[in-house]
C-alpha positions in Angstrom: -26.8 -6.5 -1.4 -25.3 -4.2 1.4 -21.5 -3.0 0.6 -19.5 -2.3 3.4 -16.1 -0.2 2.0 -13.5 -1.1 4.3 -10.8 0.5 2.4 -10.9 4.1 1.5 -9.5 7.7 2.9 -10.6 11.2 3.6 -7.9 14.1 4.7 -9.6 15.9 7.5 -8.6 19.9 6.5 -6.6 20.2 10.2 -4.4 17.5 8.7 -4.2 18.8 4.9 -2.9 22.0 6.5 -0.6 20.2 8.6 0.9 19.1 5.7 0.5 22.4 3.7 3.3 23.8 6.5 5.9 21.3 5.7 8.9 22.3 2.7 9.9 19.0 1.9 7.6 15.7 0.8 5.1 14.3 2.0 3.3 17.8 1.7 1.0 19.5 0.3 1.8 22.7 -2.2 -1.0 24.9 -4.3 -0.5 25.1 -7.7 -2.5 27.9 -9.9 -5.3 27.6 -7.3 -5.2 24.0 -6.8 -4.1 21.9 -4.3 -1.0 18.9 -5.2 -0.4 16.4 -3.2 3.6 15.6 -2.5 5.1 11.9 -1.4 7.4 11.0 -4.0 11.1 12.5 -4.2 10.9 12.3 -8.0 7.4 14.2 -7.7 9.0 17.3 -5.7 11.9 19.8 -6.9 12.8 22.0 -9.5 12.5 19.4 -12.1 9.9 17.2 -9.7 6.9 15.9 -12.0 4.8 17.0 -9.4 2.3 15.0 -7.9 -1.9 14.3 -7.9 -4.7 16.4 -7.7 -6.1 17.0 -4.3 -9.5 18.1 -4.9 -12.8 18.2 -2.6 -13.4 14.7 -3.3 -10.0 14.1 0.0 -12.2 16.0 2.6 -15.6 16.4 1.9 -18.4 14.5 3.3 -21.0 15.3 0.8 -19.2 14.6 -2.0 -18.0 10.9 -0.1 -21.8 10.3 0.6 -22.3 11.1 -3.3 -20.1 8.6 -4.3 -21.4 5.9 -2.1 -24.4 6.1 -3.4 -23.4 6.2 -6.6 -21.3 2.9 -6.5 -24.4 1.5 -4.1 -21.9 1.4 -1.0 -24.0 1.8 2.3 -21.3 2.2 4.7 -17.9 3.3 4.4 -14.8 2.8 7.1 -13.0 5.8 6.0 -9.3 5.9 7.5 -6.6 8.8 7.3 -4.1 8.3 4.3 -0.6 8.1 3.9 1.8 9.9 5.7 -0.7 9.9 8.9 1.8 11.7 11.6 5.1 9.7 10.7 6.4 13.0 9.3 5.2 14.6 12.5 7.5 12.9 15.2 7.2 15.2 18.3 4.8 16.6 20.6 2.9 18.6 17.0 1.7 15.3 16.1 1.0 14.1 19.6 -1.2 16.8 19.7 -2.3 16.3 16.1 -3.5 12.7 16.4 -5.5 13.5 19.2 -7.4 16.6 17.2 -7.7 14.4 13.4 -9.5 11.3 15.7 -11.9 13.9 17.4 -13.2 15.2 14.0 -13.2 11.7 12.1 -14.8 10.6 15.3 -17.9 12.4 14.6 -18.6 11.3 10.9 -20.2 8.4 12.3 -23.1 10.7 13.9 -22.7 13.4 10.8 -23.8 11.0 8.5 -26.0 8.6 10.2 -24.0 5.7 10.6 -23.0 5.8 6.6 -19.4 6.8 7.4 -17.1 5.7 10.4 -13.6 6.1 11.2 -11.0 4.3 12.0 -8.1 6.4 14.4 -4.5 7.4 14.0 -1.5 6.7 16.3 1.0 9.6 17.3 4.2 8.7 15.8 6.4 10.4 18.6 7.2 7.1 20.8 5.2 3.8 21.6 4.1 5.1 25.3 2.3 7.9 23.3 1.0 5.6 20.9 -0.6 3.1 23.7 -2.4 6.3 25.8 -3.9 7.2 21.7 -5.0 3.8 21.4 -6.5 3.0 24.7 -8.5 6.8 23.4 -9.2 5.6 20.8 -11.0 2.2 21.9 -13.1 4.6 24.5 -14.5 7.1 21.7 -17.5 6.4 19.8 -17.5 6.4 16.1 -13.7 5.5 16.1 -14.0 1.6 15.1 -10.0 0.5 15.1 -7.0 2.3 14.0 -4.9 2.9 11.0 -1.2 2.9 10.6 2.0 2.0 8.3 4.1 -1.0 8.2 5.7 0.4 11.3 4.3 1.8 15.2 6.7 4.9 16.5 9.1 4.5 13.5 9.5 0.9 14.9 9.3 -2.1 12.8 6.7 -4.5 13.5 8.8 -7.1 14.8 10.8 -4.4 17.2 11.1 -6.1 21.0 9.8 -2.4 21.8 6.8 -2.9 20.9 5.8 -5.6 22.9 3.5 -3.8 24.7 1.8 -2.0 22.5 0.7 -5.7 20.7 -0.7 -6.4 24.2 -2.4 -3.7 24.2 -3.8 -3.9 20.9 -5.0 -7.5 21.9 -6.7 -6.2 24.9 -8.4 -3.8 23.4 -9.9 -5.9 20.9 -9.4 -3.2 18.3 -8.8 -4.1 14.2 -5.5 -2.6 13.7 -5.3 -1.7 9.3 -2.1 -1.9 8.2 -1.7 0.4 4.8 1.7 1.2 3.6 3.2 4.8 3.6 5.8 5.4 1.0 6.5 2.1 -1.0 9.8 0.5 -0.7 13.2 0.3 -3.3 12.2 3.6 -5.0 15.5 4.0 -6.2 15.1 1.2 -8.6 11.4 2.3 -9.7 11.8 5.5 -11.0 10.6 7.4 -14.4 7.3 6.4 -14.1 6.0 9.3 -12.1 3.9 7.2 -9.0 2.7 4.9 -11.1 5.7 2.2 -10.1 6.0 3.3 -6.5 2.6 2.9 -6.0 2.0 -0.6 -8.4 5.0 -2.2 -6.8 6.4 0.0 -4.2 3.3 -0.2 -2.2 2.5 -3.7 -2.1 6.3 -4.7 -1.3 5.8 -2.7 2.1 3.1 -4.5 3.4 4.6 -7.4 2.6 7.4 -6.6 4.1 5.5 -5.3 6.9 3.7 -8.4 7.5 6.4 -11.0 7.1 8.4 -9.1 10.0 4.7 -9.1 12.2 4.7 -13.1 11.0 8.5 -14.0 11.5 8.6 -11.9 14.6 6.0 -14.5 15.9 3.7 -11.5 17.5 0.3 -13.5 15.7 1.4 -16.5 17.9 2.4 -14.6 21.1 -1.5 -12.5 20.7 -3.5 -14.9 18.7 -6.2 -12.8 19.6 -4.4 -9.2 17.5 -6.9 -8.8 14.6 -5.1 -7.4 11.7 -6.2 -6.6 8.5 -4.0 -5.2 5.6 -4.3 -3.4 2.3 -4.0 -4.3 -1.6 -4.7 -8.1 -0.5 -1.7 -8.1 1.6 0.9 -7.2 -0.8 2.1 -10.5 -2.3 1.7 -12.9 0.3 -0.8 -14.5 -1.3 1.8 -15.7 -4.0 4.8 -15.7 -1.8 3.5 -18.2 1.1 4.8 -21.4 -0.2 8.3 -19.5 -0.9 8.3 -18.3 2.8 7.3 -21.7 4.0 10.3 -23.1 2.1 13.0 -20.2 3.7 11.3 -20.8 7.1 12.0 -24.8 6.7 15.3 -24.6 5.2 16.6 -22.1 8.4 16.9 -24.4 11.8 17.3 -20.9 13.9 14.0 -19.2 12.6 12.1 -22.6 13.3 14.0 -22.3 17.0 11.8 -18.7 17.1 8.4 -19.5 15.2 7.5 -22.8 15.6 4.4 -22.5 13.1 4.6 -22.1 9.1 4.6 -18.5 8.0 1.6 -19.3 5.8 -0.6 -21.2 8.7 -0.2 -17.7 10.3 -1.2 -15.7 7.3 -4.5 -17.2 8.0 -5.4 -15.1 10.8 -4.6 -11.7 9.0 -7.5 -10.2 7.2 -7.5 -9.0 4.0 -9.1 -6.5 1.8 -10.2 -8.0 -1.6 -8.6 -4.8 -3.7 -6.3 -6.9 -6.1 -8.4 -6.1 -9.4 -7.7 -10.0 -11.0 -9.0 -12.9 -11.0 -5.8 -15.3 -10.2 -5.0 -12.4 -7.6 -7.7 -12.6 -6.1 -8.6 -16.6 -5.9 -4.9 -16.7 -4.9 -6.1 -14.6 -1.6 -9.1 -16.5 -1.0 -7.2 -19.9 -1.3 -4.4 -18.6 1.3 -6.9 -17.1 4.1 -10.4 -17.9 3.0 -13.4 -15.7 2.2 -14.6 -15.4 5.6 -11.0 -12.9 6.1 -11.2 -10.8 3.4 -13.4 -7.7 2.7 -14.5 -5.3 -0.1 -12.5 -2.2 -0.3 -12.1 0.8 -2.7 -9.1 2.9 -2.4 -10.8 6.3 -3.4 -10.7 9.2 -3.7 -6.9 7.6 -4.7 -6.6 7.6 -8.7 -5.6 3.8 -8.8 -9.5 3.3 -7.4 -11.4 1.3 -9.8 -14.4 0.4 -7.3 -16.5 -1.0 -10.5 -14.1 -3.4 -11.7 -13.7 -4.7 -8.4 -17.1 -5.0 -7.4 -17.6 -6.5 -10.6 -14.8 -9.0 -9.9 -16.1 -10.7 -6.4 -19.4 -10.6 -8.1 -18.1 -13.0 -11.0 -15.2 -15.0 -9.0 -17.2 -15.8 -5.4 -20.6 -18.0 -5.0 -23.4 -16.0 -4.6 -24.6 -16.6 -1.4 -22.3 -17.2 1.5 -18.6 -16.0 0.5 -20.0 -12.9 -1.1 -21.8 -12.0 1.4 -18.9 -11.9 3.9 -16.7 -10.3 1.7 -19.4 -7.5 0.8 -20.2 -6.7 4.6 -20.8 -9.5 7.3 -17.4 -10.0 7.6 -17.0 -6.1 8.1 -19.9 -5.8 10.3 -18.2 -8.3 12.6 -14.3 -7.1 12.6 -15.5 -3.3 13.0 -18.2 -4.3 14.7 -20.8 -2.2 12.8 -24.6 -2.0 13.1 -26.3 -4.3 11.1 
């Protein structure tokens, strides 16, 4: 059966050494030879417990390729990964974004199709980030674009960014919401990046899409098409809870006149939950026909095996796996067939 990866990232060098320049986290330090990567403020420091390995495996096409076929993936949507240009706010990531989509434009034609891209958004202000994105919608081998719980260091639901959801919806582009740096780390550390990134990371894409919900932007461009990582935080568990708050408040009916989890259904999902319950909890709340295979690598929480392994066991085999293996990839990125 074809495998279409819709979640996994690859650090163009340009941005690597972007990050490399930069004294505090997110950033990138060498350590007896080796590269670390930084995002964590009990990682960094004197007494920091430093961070992961950030081998070949981040950058190199050959390597990705190698690992496809391995794991029998045939084509890969690779996106860049957490901190994209957030720590970049100015006219060096203006610049920046325009440079990382040019060379992960061309991976499509490098590889023959196996890997795309999607695009990254200038974090400077939300004009900046509209010219990027109508850019990025004209350049071939750039199939949507990529960002954090947030646009311009605005949150979803921001009045500002009004346009830029237009825009978005015009465009027709998939917009992949992945969260950046996990939220209430305070309260999760000792446990190196294993908490932030187990419970920190899910809680800001759920916090991320509650705001895009309750701000009512999937009613005002029913058109947007959003999909969002680690099966969508814990929506999937939380919908009936948000339905109750959203019933039980007469002034946020008065703003969103449809139930939070009716609008869930439009979002897209990626299938990367690694349970059963987990995941028949996200195919009850949006259906098979939104949600999508996805990997996480070269991350270390990746466990591509025991998730392919899962939809293979939890969905029937013909019709629902094969949308959430690669048709319903093909048709959100619009991919050859």
């Amino acid at each position: 059966m074809r495998v279409i990866d819709v979640h996994c990232h690859l650090y163009p060098l340009e941005y690597i050494r972007l990050l490399e320049k930069r004294q505090t986290i997110p950033r990138v330090i060498n350590r007896h030879g080796e590269r670390e990567f930084l995002i964590f403020p009990e990682e960094d420091g004197a007494n920091g417990v430093g961070g992961r390995p950030m081998g070949r495996e981040y950058f190199d096409l050959e390597l990705k390729l190698k690992s496809m076929d391995a794991l029998g993936i045939h084509t890969s949507v690779v996106s860049l990964g957490n901190p994209w240009l957030d720590p970049f706010p100015d006219s060096e990531g203006d610049e920046a974004a325009e440079a990382i989509n040019e060379v992960m434009s061309r991976y499509e034609a490098q590889t023959g199709g196996r890997i795309c891209a999607l695009g990254v958004l200038p974090s400077s202000n939300v004009e900046n980030a509209i010219k990027v994105l109508k850019q990025i919608a004209a350049t071939p081998g750039l199939h949507g674009v990529v960002s954090m719980p947030a646009i311009a260091g605005l949150a979803f639901d921001d009045a500002r960014l009004e346009p830029f959801w237009a825009e978005l919806e015009r465009l027709g582009l998939p917009l992949f919401v992945h969260p950046e740096n996990g939220i209430g780390l305070d309260a999760l550390e000792g446990y190196r990046h294993t908490l932030p990134v187990g419970i920190g990371f899910p809680l800001e894409t759920t916090v991320g899409l509650t705001r895009l919900i309750f701000g009512g932007e999937l009613v005002k461009h029913p058109n947007l098409k959003i999909m969002a990582a680690h099966g969508g935080g814990t929506l999937p568990y939380l919908a009936g809870r948000l339905d109750a708050a959203w019933m039980s408040d007469q002034d946020v009916q008065d703003r969103i006149h449809q139930a939070p989890s009716e609008q869930m259904k439009k979002l897209y999902l990626d299938a990367l939950v690694y349970a059963a319950p987990a995941l028949q909890a996200e195919r009850l709340l949006i259906g098979a026909e939104h949600m999508l295979f996805g990997t996480d690598q070269p991350f270390s929480v990746s466990d591509p095996q025991k998730n392919l392994a899962l939809l293979r066991a939890e969905l029937p085999a013909e019709g629902e796996l094969d949308g959430v293996m690669h048709s319903n990839a093909e048709g959100l990125f619009k991919l050859k067939k």
